[in-house]
C-alpha positions as CSV (number, residue, x, y, z in Angstrom):
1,X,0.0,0.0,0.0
2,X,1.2,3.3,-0.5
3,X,0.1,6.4,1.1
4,X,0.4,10.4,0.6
5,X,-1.2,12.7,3.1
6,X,-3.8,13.1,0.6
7,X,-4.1,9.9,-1.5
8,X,-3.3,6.1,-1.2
9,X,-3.5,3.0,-3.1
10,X,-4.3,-0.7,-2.0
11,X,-2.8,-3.3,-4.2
12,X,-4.3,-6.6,-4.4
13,X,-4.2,-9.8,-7.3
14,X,-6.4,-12.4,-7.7
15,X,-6.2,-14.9,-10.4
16,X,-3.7,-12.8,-12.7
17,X,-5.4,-9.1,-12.2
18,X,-4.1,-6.9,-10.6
19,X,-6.7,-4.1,-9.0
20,X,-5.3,-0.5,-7.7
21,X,-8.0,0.7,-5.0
22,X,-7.3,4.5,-5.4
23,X,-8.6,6.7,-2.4
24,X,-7.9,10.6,-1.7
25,X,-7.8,13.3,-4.1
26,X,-6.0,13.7,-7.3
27,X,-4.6,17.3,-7.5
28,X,-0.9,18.7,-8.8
29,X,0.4,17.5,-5.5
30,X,-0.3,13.6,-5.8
31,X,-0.4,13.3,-9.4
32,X,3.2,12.0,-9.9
33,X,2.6,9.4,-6.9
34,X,-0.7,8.5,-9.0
35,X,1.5,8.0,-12.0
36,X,4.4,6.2,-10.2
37,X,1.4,3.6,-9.1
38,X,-0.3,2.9,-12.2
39,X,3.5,3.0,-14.2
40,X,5.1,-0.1,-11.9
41,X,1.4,-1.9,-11.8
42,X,1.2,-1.6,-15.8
43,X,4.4,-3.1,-15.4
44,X,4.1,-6.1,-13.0
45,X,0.0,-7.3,-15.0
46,X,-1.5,-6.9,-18.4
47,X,-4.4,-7.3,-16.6
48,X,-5.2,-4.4,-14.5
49,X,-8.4,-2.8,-12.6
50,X,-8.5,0.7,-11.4
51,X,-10.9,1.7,-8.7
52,X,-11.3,5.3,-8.6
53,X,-14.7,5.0,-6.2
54,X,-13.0,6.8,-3.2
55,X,-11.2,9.2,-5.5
56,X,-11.9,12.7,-5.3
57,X,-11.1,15.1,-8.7
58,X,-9.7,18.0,-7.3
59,X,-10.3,21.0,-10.0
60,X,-9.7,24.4,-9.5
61,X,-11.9,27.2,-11.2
């Protein structure tokens, strides 16, 4: 698992997939962590699930 003060992902595999439970908020500050995560998982499974259900956009207007 790895965790930012504002964002964390779980990783778990079952059966060859590999699913990234995203939680926090996705903002300039934990965008390259976000992109660190997906990178090595993309690398480890050709099979891959994203949950983004406790992920919060942050957007500025």
């Amino acid at each position: 698992m790895f965790r930012h003060s504002k964002f964390g992902v779980k990783v778990s595999e079952n059966a060859g997939t590999m699913t990234l439970a995203l939680q926090g908020i996705i903002e300039t500050s934990t965008a390259e962590a976000f992109e660190t995560e997906m990178a090595a998982a993309c690398s480890k499974s050709k099979n891959l699930i994203a949950d983004f259900d406790k992920v919060t956009m942050s957007a500025l207007f």
